[in-house]
mmCIF file as gemmi writes it, N, C-alpha and C atoms, coordinates in Angstrom:
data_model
loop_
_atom_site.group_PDB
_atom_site.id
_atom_site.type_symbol
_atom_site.label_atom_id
_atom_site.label_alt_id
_atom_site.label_comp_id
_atom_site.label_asym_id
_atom_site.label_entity_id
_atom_site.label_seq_id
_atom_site.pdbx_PDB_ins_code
_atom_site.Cartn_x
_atom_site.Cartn_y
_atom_site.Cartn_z
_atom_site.occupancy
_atom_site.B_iso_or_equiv
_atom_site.pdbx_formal_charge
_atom_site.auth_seq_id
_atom_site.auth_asym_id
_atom_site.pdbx_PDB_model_num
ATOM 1 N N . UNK Axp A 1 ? 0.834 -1.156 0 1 0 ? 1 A 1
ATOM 2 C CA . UNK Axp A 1 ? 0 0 0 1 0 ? 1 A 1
ATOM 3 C C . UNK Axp A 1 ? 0.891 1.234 0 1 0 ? 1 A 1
ATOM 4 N N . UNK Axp A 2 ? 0.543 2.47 -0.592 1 0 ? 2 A 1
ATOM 5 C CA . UNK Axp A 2 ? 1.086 3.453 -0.947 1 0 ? 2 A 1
ATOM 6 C C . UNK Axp A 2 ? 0.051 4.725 -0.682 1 0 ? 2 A 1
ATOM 7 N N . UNK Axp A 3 ? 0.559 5.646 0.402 1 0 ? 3 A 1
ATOM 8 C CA . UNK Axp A 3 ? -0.151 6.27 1.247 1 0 ? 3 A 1
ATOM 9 C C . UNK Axp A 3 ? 0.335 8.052 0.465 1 0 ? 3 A 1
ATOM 10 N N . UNK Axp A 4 ? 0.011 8.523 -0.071 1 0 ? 4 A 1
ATOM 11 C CA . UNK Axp A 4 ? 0.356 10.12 -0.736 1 0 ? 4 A 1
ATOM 12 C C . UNK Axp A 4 ? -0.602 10.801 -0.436 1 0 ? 4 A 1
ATOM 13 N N . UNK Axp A 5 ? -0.205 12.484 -0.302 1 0 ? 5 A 1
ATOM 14 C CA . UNK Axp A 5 ? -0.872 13.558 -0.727 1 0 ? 5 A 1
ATOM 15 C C . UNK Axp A 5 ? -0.629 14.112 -1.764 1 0 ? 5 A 1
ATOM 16 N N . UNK Axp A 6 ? 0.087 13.46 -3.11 1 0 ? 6 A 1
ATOM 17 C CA . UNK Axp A 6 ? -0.441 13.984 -4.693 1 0 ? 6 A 1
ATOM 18 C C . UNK Axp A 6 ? -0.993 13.171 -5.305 1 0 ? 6 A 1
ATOM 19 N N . UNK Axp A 7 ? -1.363 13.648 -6.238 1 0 ? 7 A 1
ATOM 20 C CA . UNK Axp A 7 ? -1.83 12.31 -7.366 1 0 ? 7 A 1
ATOM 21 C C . UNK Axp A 7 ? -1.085 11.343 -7.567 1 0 ? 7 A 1
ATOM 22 N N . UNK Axp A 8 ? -1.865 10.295 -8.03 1 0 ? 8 A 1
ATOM 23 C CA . UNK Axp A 8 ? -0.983 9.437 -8.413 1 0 ? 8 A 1
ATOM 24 C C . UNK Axp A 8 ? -1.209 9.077 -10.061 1 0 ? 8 A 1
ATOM 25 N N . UNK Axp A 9 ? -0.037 8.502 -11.156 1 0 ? 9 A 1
ATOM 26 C CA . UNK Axp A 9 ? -0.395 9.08 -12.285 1 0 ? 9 A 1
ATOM 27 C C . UNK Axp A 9 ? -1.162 7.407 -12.796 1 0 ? 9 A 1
ATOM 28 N N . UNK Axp A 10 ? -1.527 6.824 -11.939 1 0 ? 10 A 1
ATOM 29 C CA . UNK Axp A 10 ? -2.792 5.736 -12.212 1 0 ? 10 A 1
ATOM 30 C C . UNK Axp A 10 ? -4.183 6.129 -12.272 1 0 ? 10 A 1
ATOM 31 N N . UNK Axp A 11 ? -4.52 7.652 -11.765 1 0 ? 11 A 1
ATOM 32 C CA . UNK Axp A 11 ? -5.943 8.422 -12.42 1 0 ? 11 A 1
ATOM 33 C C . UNK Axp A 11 ? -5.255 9.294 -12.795 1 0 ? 11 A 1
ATOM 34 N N . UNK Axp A 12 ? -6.3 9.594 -13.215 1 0 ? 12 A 1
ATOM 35 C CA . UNK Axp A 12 ? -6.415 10.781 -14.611 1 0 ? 12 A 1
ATOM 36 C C . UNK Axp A 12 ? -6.88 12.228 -13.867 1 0 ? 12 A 1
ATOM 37 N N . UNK Axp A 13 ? -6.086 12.314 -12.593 1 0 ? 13 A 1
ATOM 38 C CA . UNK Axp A 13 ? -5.784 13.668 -12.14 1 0 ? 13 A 1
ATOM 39 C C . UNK Axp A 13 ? -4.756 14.306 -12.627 1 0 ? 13 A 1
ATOM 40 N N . UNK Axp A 14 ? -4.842 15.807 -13.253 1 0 ? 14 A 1
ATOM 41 C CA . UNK Axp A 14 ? -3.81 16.716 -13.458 1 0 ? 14 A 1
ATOM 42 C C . UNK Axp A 14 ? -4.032 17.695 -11.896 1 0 ? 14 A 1
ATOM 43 N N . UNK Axp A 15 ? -2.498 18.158 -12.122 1 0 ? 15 A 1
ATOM 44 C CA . UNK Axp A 15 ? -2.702 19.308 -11.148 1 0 ? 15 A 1
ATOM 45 C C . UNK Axp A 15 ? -2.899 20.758 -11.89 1 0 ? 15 A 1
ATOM 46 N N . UNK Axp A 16 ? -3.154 21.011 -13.027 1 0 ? 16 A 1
ATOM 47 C CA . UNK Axp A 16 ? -3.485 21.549 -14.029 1 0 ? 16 A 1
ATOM 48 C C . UNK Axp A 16 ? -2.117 21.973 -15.444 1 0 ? 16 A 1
ATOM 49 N N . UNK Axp A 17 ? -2.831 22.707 -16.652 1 0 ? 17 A 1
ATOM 50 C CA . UNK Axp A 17 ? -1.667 22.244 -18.105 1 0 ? 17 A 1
ATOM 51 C C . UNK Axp A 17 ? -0.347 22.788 -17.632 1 0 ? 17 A 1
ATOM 52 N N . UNK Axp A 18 ? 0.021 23.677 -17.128 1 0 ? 18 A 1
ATOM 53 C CA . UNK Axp A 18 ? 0.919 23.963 -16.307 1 0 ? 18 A 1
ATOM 54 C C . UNK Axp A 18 ? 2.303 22.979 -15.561 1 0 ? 18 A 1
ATOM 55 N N . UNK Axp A 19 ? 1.498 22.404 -15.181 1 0 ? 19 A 1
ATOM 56 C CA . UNK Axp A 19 ? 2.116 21.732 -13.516 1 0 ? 19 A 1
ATOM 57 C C . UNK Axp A 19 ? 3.26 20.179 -14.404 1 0 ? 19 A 1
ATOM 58 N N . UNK Axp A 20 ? 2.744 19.819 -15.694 1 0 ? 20 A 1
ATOM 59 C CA . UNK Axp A 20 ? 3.651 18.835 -16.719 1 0 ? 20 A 1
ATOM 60 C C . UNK Axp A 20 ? 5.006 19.285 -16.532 1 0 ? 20 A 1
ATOM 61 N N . UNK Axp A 21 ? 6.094 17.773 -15.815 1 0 ? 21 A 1
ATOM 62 C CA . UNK Axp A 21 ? 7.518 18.258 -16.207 1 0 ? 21 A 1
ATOM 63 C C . UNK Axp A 21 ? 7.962 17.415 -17.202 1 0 ? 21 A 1
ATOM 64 N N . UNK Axp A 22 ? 9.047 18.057 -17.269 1 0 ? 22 A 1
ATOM 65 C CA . UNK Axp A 22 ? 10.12 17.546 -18.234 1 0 ? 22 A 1
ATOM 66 C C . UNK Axp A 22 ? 11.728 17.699 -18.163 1 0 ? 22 A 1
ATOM 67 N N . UNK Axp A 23 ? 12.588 16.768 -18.479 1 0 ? 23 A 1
ATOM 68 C CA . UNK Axp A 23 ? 13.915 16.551 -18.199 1 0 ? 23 A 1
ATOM 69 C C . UNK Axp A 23 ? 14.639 17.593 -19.355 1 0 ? 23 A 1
ATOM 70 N N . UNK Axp A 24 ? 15.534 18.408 -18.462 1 0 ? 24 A 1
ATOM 71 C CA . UNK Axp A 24 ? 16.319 19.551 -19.82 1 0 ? 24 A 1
ATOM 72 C C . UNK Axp A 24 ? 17.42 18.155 -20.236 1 0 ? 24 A 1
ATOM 73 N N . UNK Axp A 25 ? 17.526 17.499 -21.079 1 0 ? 25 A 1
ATOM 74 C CA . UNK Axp A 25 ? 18.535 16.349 -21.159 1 0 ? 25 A 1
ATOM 75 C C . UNK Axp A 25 ? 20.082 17.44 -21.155 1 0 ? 25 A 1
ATOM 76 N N . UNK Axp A 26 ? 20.204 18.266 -21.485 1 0 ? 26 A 1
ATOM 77 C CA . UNK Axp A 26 ? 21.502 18.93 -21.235 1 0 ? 26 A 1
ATOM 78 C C . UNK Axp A 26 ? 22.131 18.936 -19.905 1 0 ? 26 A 1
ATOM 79 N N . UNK Axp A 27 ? 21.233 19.363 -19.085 1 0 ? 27 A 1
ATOM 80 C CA . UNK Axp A 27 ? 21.15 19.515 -17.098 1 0 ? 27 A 1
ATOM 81 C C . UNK Axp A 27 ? 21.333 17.86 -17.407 1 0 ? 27 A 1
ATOM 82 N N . UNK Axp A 28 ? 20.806 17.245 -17.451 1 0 ? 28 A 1
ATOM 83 C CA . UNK Axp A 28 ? 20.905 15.781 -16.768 1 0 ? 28 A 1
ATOM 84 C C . UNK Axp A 28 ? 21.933 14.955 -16.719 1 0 ? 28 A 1
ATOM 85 N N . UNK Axp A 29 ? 22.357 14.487 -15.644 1 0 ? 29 A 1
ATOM 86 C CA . UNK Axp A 29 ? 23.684 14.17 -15.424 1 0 ? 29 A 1
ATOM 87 C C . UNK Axp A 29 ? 23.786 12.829 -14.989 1 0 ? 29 A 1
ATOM 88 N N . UNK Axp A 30 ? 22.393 12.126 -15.247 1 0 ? 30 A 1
ATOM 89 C CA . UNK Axp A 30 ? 22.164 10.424 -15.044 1 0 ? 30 A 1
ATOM 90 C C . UNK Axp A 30 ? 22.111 10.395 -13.538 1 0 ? 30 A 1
ATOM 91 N N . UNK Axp A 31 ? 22.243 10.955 -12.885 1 0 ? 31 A 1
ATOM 92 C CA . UNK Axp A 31 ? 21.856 10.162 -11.347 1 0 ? 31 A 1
ATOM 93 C C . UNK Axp A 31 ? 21.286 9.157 -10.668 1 0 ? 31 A 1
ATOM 94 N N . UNK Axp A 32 ? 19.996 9.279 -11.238 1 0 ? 32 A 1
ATOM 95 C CA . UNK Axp A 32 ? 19.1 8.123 -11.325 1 0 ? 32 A 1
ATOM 96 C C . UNK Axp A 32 ? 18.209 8.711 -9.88 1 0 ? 32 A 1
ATOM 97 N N . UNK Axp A 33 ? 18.838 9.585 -9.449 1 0 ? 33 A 1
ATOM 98 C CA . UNK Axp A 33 ? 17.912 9.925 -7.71 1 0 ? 33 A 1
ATOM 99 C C . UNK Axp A 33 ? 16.308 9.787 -8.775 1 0 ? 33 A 1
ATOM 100 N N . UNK Axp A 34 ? 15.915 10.39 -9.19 1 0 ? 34 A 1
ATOM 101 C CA . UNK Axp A 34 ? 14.403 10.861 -9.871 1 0 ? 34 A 1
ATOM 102 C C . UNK Axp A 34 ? 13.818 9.13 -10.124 1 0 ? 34 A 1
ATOM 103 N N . UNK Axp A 35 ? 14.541 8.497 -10.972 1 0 ? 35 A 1
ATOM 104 C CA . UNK Axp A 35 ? 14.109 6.904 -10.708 1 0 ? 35 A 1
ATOM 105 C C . UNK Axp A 35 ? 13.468 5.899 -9.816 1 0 ? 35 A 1
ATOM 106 N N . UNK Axp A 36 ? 14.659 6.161 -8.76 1 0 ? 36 A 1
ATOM 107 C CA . UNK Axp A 36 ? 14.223 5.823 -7.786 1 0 ? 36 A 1
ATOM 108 C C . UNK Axp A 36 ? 13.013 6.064 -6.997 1 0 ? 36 A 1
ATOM 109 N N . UNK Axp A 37 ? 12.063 6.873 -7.503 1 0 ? 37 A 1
ATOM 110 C CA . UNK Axp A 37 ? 10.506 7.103 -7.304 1 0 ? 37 A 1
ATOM 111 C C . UNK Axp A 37 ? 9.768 6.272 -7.602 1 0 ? 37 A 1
ATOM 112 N N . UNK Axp A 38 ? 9.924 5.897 -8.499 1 0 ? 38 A 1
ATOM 113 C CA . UNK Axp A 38 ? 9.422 4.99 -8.975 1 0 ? 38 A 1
ATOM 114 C C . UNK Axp A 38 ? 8.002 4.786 -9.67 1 0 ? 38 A 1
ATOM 115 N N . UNK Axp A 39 ? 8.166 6.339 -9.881 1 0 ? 39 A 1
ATOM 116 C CA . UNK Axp A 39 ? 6.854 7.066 -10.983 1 0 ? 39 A 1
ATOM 117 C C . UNK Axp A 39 ? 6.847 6.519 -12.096 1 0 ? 39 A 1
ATOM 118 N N . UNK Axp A 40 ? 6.068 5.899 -13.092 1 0 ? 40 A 1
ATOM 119 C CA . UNK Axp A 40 ? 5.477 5.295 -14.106 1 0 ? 40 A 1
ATOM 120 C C . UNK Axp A 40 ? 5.996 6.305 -15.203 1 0 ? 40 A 1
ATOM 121 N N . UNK Axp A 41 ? 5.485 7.581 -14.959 1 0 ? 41 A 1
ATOM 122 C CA . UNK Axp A 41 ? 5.889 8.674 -16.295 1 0 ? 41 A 1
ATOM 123 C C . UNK Axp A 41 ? 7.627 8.765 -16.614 1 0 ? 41 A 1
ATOM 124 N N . UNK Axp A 42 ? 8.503 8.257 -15.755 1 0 ? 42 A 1
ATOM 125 C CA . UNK Axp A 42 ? 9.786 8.6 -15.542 1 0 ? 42 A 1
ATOM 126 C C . UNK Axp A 42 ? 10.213 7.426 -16.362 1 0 ? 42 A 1
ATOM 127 N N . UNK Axp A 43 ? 11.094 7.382 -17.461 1 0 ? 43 A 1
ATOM 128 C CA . UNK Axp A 43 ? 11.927 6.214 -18.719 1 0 ? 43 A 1
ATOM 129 C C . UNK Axp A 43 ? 12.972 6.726 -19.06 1 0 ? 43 A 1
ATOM 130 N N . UNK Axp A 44 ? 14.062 5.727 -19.146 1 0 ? 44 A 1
ATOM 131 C CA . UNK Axp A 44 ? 15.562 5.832 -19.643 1 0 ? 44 A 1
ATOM 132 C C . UNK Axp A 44 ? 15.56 6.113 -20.826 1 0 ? 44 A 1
ATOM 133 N N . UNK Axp A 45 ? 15.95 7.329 -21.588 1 0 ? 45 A 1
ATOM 134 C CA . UNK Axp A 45 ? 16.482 7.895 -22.971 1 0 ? 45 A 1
ATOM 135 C C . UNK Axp A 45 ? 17.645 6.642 -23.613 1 0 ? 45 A 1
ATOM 136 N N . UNK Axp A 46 ? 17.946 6.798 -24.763 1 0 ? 46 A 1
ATOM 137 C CA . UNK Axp A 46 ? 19.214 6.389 -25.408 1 0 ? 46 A 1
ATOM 138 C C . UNK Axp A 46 ? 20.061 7.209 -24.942 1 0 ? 46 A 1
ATOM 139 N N . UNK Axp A 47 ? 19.98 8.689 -24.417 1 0 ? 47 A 1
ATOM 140 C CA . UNK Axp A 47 ? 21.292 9.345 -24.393 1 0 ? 47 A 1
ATOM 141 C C . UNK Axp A 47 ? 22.378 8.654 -22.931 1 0 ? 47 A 1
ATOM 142 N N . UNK Axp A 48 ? 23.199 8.903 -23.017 1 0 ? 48 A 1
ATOM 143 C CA . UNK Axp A 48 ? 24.196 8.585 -22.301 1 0 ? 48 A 1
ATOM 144 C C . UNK Axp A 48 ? 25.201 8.94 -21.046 1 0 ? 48 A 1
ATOM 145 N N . UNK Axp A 49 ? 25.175 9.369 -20.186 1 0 ? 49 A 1
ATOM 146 C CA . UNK Axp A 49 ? 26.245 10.59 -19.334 1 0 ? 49 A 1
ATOM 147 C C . UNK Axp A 49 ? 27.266 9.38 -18.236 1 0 ? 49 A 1
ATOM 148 N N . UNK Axp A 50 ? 28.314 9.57 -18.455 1 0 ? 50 A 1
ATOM 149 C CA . UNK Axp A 50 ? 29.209 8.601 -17.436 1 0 ? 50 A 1
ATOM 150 C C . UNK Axp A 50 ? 28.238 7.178 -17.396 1 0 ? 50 A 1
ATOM 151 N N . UNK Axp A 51 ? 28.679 6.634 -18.835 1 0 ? 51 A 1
ATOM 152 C CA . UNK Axp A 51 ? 28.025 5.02 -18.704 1 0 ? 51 A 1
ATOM 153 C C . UNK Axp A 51 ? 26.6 4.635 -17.705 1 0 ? 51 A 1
ATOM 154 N N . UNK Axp A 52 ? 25.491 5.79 -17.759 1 0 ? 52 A 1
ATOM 155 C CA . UNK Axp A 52 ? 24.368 5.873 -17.333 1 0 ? 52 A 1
ATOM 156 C C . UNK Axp A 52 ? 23.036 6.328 -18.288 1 0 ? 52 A 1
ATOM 157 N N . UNK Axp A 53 ? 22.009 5.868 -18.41 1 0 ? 53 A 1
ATOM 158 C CA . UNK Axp A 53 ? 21.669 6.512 -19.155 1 0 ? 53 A 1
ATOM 159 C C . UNK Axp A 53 ? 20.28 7.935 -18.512 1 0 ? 53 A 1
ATOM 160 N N . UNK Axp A 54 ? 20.337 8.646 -19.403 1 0 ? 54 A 1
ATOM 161 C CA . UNK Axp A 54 ? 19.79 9.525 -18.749 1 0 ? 54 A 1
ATOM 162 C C . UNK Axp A 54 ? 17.69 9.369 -19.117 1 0 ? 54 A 1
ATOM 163 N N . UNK Axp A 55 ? 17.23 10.331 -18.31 1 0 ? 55 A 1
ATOM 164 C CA . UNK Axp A 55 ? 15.961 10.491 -17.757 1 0 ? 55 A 1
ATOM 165 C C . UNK Axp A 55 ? 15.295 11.153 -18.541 1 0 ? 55 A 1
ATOM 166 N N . UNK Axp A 56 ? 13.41 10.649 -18.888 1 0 ? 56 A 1
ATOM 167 C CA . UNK Axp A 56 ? 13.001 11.52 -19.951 1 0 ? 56 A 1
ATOM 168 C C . UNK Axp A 56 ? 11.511 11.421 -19.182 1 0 ? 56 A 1
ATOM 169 N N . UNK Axp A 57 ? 10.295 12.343 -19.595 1 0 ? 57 A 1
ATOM 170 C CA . UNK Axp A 57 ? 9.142 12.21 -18.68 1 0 ? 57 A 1
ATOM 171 C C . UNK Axp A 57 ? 8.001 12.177 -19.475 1 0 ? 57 A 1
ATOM 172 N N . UNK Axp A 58 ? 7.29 10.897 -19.499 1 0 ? 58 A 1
ATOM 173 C CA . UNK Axp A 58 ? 6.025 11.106 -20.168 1 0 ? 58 A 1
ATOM 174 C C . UNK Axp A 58 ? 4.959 11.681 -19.89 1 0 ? 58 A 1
ATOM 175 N N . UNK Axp A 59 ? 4.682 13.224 -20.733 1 0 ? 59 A 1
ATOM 176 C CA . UNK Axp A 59 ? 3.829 14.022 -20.448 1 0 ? 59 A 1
ATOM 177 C C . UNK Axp A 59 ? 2.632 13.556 -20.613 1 0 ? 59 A 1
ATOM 178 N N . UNK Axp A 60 ? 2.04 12.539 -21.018 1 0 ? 60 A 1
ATOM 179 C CA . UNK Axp A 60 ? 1.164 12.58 -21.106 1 0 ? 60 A 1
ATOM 180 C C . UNK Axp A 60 ? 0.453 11.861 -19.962 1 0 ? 60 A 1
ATOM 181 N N . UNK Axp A 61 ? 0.993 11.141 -19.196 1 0 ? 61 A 1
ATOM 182 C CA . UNK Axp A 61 ? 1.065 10.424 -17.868 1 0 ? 61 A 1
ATOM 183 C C . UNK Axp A 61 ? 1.374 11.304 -16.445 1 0 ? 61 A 1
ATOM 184 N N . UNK Axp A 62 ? 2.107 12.249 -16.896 1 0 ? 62 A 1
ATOM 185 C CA . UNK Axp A 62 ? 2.626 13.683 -15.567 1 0 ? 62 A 1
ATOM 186 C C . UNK Axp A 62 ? 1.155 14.17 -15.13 1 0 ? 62 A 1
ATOM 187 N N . UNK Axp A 63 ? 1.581 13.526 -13.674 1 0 ? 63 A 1
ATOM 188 C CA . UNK Axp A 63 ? 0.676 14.711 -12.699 1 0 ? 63 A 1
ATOM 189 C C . UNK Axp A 63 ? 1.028 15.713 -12.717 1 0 ? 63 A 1
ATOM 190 N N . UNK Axp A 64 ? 2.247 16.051 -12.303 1 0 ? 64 A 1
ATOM 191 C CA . UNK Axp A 64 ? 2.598 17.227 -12.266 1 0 ? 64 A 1
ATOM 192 C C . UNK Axp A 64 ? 2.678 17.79 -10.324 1 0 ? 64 A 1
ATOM 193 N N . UNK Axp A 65 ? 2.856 16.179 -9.84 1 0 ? 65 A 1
ATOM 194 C CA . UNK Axp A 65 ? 3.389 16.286 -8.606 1 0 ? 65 A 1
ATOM 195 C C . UNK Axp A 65 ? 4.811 17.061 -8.017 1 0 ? 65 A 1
ATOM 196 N N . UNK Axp A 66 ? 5.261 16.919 -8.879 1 0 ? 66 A 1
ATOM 197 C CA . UNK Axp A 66 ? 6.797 17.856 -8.861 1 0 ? 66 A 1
ATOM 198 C C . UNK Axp A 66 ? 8.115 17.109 -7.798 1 0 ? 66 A 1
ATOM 199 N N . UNK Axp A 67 ? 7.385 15.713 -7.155 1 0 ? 67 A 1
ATOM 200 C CA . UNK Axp A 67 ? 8.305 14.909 -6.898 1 0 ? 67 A 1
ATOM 201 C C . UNK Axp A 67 ? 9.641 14.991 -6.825 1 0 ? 67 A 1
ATOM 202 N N . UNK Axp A 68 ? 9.656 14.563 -8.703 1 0 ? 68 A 1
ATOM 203 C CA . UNK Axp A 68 ? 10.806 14.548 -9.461 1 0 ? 68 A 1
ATOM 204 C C . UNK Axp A 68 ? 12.39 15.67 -9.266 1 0 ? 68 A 1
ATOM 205 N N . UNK Axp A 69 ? 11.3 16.664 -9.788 1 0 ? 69 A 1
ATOM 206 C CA . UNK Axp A 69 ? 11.479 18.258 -9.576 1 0 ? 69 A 1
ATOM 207 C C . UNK Axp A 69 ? 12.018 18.291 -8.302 1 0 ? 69 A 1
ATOM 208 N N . UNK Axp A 70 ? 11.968 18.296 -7.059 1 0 ? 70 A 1
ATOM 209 C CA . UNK Axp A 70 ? 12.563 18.24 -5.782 1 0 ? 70 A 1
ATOM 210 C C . UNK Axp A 70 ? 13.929 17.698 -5.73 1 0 ? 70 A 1
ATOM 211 N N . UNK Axp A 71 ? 13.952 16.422 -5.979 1 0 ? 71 A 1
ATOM 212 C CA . UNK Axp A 71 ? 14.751 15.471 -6.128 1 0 ? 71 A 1
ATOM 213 C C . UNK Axp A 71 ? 16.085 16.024 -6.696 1 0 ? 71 A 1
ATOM 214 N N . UNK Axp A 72 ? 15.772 16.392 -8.229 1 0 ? 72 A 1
ATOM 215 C CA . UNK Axp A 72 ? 16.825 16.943 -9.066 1 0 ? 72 A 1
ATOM 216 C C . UNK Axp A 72 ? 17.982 17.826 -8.774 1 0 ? 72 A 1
ATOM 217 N N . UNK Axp A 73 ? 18.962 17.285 -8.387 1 0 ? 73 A 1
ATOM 218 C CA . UNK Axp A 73 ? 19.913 17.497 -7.854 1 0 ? 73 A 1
ATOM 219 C C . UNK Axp A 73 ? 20.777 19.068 -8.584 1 0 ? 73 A 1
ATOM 220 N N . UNK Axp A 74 ? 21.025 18.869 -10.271 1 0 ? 74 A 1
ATOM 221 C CA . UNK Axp A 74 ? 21.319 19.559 -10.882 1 0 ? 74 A 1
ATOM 222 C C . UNK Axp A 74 ? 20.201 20.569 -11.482 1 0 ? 74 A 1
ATOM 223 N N . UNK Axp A 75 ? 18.957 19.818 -11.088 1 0 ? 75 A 1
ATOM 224 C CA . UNK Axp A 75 ? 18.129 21.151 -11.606 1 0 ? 75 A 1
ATOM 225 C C . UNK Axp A 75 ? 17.174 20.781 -12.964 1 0 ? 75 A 1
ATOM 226 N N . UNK Axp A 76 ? 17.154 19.471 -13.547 1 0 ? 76 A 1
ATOM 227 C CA . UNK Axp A 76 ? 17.39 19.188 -14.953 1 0 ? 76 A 1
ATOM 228 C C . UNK Axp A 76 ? 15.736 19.106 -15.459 1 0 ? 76 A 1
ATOM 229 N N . UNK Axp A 77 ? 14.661 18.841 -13.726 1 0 ? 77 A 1
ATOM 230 C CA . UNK Axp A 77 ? 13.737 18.683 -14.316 1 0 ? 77 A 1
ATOM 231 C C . UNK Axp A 77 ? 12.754 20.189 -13.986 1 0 ? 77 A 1
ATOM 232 N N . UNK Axp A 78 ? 12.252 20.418 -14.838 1 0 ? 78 A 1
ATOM 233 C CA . UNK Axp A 78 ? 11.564 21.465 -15.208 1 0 ? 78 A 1
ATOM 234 C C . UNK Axp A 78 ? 10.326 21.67 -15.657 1 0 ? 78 A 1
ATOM 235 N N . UNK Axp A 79 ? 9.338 22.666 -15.431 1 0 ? 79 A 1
ATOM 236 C CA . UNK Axp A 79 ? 8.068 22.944 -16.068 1 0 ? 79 A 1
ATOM 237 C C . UNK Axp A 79 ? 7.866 22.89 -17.537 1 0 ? 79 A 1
ATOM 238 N N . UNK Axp A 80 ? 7.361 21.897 -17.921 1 0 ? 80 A 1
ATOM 239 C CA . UNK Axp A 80 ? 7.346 21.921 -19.386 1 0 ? 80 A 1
ATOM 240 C C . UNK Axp A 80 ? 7.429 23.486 -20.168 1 0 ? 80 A 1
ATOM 241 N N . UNK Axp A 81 ? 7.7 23.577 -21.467 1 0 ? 81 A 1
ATOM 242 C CA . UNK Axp A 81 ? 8.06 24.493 -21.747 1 0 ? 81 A 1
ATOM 243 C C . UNK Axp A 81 ? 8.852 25.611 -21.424 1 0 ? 81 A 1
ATOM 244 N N . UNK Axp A 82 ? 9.877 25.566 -20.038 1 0 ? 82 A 1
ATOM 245 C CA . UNK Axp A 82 ? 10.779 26.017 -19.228 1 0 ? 82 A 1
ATOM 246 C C . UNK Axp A 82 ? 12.506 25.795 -19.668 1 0 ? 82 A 1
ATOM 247 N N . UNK Axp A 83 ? 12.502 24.73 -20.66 1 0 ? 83 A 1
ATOM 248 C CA . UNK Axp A 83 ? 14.026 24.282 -20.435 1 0 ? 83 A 1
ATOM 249 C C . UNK Axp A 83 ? 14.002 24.644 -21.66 1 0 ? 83 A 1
């Protein structure tokens, strides 16, 4: 069981068109911290950084909990249309 106060992206709650992130793949430096969430919208790119591969976010699945966004160490994930 999994106990939250955001959405979760198994309904079809937005936090409104706004609130969608997305990974600047330039900022992203593979960490994997954002992974480790283990959010559904969150998938490994082809691109590459220190034999890791880096992070990409399916908008169409984003709550727009901002989770991610917290997490991001370098900064990489962002308000859609932001990066």
């Amino acid at each position: 069981m999994i106990i939250t106060n955001r959405p979760c992206v198994l309904f079809p709650c937005k936090l409104g068109a706004d609130g969608v992130y997305e990974v600047d793949e330039e900022l992203c430096n593979a960490c994997q911290l954002c992974m480790k969430l283990g959010c559904p919208s969150m998938y490994h790119t082809e691109a590459v950084f220190k034999k890791r591969h880096k992070v990409a976010i399916d908008a169409s699945t984003c709550t727009g909990c901002s989770l991610c966004a917290q997490l991001c160490r370098p900064g990489a994930i962002v308000k859609a249309g932001t990066a």
